[in-house]
N, C-alpha and C positions, 0 to 999 in steps of 0.2 A: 504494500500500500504506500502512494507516493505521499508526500506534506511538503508544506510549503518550504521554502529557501531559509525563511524564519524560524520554520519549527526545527527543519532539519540544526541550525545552529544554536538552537537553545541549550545552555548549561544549567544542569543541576548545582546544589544548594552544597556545599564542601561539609556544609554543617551539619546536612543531614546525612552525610556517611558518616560522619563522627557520633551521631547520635543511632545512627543502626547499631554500631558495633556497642553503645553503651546499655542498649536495651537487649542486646543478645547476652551481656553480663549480666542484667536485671533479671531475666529469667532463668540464670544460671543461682537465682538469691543472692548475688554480691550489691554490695551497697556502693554508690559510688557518687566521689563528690565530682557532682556535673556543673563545671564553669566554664561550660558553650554557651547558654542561651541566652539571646539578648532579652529577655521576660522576666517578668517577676512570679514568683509564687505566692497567690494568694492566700497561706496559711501564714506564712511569714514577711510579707507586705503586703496585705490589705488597703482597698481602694478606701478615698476618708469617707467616715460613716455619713457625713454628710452629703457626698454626692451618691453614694448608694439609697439614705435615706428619698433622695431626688430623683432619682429615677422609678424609684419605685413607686413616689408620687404622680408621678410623668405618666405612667402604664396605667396605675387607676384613675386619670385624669382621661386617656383614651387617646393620646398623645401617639397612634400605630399608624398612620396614614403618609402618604410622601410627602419629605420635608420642601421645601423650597430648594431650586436646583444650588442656589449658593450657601444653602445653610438658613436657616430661622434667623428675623432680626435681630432677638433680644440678644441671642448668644455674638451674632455678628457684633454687636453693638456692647456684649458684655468683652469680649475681645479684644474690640477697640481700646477699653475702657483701661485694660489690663496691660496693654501693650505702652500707653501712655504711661501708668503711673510704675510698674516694672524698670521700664529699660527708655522711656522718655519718648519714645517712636509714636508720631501721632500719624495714624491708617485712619480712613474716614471706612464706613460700611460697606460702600463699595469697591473697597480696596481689597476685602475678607473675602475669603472664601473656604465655607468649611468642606470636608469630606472624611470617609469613614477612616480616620489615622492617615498617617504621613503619605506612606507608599503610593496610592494615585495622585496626591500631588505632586510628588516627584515625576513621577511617570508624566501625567497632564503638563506640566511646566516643562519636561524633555520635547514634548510632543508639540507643543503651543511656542515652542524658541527653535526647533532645532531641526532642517531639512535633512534627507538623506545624502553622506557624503560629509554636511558640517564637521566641522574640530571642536571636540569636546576635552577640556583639559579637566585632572582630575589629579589628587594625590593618592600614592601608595604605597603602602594600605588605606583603604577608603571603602564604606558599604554599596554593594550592590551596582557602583557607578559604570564598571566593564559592563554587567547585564542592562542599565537601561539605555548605551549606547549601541548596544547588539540588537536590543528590538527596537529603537530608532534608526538603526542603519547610519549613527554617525561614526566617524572615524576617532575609537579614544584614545587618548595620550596621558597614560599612565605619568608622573611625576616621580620618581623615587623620592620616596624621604628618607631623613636620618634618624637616630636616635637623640645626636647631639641638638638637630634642632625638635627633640618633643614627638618625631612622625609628621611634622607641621610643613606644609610646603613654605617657600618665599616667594618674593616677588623674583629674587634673584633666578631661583627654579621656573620661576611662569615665562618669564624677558623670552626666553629663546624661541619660545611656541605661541605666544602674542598675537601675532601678526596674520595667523591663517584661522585662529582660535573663533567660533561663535560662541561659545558657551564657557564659562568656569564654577563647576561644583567644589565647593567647600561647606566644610563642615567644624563647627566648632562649638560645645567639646564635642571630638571627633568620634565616631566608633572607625574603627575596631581599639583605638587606644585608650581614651580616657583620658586627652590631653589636648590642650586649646591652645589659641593663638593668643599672645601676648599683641598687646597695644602697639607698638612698634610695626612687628609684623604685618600687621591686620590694614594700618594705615598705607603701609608700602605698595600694597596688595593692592586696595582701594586707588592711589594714586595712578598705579600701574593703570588700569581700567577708564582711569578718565583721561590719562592722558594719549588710550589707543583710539577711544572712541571719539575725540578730541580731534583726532590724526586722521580718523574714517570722515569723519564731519557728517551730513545729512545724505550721502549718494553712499554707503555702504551699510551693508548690514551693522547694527552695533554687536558691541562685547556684552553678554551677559552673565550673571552671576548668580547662582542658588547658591540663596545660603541656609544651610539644616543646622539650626539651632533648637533640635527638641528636646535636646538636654540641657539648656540655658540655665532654668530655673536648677540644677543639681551639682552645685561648685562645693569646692572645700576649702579648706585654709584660707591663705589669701591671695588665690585667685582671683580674677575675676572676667568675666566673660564680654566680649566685647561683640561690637554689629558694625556690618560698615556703613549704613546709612547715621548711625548715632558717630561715628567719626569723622565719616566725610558726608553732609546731608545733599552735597550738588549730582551724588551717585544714587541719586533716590532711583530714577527713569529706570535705572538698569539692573538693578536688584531683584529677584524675587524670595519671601525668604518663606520657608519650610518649617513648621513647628504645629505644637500640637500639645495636648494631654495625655498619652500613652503613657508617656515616659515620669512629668513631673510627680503626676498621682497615681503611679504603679495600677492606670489601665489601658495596658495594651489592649484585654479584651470590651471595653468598654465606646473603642470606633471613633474617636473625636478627637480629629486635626485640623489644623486651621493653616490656611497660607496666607502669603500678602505683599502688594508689590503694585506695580503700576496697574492702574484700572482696565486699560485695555487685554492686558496682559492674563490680567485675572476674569474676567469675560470672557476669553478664549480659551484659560484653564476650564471655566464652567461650563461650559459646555461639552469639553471633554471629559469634564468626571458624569456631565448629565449622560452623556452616551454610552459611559461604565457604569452606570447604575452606583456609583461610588458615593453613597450619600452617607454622613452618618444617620442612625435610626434616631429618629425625631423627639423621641421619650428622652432618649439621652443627653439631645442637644437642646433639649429644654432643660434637665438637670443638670448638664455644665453651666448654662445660661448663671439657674442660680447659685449655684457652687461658686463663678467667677464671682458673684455679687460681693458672695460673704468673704472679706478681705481677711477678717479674723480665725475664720475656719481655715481658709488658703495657709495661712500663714504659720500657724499652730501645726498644721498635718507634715508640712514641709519641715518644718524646725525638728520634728523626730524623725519623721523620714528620714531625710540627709543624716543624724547623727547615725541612725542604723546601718545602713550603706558606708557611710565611712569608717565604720568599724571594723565591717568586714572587709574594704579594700586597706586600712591599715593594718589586718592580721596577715596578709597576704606580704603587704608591702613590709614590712618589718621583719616576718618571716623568710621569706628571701633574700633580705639584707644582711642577714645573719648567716645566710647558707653563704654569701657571698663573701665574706667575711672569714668563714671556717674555710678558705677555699674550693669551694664548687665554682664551675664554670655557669653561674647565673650571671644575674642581673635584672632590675628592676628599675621603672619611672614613677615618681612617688605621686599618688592620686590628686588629681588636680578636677575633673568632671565627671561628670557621665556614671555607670554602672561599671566602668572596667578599669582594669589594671593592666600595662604593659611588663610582661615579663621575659627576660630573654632565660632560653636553657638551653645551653653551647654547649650540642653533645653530641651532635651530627658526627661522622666516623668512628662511633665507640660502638664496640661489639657486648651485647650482651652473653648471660651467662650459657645460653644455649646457643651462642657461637652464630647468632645473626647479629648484621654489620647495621646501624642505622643509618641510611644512607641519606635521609633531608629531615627537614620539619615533621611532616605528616608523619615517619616513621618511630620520631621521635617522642610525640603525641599519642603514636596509637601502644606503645611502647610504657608510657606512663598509666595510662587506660588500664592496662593487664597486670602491670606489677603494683603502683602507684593505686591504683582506684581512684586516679584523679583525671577527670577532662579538662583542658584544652580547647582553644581552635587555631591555630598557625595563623599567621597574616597571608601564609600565600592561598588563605581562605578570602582573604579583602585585594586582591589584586596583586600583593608582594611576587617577587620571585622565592623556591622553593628553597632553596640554597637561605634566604633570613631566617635565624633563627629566633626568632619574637613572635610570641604568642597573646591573644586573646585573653582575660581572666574576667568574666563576669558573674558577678556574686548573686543575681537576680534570683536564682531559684536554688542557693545552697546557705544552708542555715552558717553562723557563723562557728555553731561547734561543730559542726561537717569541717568546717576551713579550717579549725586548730588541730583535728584530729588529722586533715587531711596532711599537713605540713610533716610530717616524722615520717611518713611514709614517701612521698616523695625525695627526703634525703635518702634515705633508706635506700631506695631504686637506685637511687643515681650513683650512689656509691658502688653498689655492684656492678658497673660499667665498668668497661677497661677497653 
């Protein structure tokens, strides 16, 4: 049976071979601390009682009929609302555009900027940005990053692919790392963009930019998270930016994301999430509405949220500072966003005890899975090549005493390497 040119080049998810072989352990009754998934688990982050209380008022309200293609006012306008007194970004109504979680925005905003054949530049490790220039039919240009700089592209990294570029996806705080752009950076970036678009004048397509900040609201220390229409406000035209509730209030399954960015721009998005049916379900996006109201609910569920998640990414981070320390061939970047942790585990060409060689990341990963009980996901699951040995660490669905138990055993492993 023949499929389309499209289908024939579609790739599977890296993440879910990793997570085959950790359900093939689960049914063997091994326990295993799983830090693949980018999700939460709802026995150990629960969405706040207040927007569950809200929804469930939303459904006996009768709140189950199609929402408006760009999303319900109030929530449109409770967004706004949110977006101003946050991060200082004033979007008027028509600038919103909800849909069910991030992923069709991304997609709609790929599809609404970008012809077949465009240059889409991107950094690597980055989520999912290779697959939605393979169902756009653009041409991507992977960035490598460093460690030295965070995984964070530069402007210095974009300068050389500028010029043919339509599109630049970034993301900050990043997945797959857990690590943002600093204010410096971020500005460079920004200047770069106006000063091509500057260059193209009104007779060329412009430079565009996604920017996926749906982990904004989830910093630590003293970080802090930056935007580039909040640094440079004359880059407003060319921005579209990517966020949502999935992530701040631990409901991924809960379907409500929000984009925003120039009005045309966003008009062209809606109508390709109306054509994906991508709407979030109406009950919800009346309960977000009044969830955003309550500034003090907001504000409350976040302040334990975050200390919980930074527990868990500082038992990780600590704990392999310490391996690093006793001499193991780790490494680690100490938690600054997001649900993840960057950890390096430099073990690529060590033979284990049954006389197999680990020959890249993935080996190395599914190597720890068996002996370790701990998961992984490799960056050359986010675009990286196979040969980086930096990995993924997401605390979303493993309890924090899963992570202290898990750390002796991974020493353990590695030591038996030779």
């Amino acid at each position: 049976m023949s499929v389309s040119r499209l289908a024939q080049k579609l790739k599977g998810s890296e993440i879910i071979k990793i997570a085959g072989e950790i359900n093939e352990l689960k049914k063997q009754g091994q326990k295993i601390a799983n830090l693949t998934i980018g999700d939460f688990d709802p026995a150990l982050f629960p969405i706040p009682d207040a927007l569950k209380n809200s929804i469930k008022q939303a459904y006996d309200d009768h709140q189950t009929n199609y929402p408006p293609a760009d999303g319900i006012l109030p929530l449109r306008q409770g967004v706004s609302n949110y977006l101003a007194d946050a991060y200082g970004l004033n979007f008027n109504t028509s600038e919103i555009l909800i849909s069910c979680g991030s992923r069709p925005l991304i997609y709609a905003a790929y599809l609404a900027l970008i012809d077949p054949g465009d240059t889409v530049i991107y950094a690597a490790p980055s989520w999912n940005n290779d697959h939605y220039c393979s169902l756009t039919g653009a041409k991507g240009v992977p960035i490598t990053t460093s460690p030295e700089n965070n995984f964070m592209p530069t402007a210095n990294d974009l300068r050389p692919h500028i010029k043919d570029a339509s599109l630049i996806a970034l993301c900050s705080p990043l997945n797959p790392t857990g690590t943002m752009f600093s204010k410096k950076d971020l500005e460079e970036i920004c200047d770069l963009v106006l000063e091509e678009n500057n260059r193209r004048g009104e007779s060329e397509k412009p430079l565009y930019v996604i920017y996926d900040q749906i982990y904004a609201m989830l910093t630590f220390g003293e970080h802090t998270h930056y935007d580039p229409v909040s640094l440079r406000p004359s880059i407003k035209d060319f921005v579209v930016y990517i966020d949502g509730a999935s992530k701040c209030f631990a409901s991924t399954g809960v379907r409500v994301g929000w984009g925003f960015g120039p009005e045309l721009i966003i008009e062209k998005m809606k109508t390709l999430v109306m054509h994906m049916g991508a709407w979030a379900p109406k009950a919800e996006q009346f309960a977000m509405a009044a969830f955003l109201q309550d500034s003090a609910a907001v504000e409350t569920y976040l302040t334990t949220f975050k200390r919980k998640i930074q527990d868990s990414l500082d038992a990780i981070y600590y704990g392999f500072k310490k391996f690093k320390d006793e001499g193991l061939d780790v490494d680690v970047i100490e938690p600054m966003g997001a649900i993840y942790l960057t950890i390096k585990i430099d073990y690529v060409g060590k033979t284990t005890s049954d006389g197999q060689v680990l020959r890249n990341s993935e080996d190395v990963n599914f190597y720890l899975i068996k002996e370790a009980k701990a998961a992984f996901v490799p960056f050359s699951a986010f675009g990286a090549d196979s040969s980086v040995n930096w990995f993924r660490s997401s605390i979303g669905a493993c309890s924090l005493s899963d992570i202290q138990e898990m750390l002796p055993r991974i020493k353990e492993a590695l030591l038996k390497l030779r």
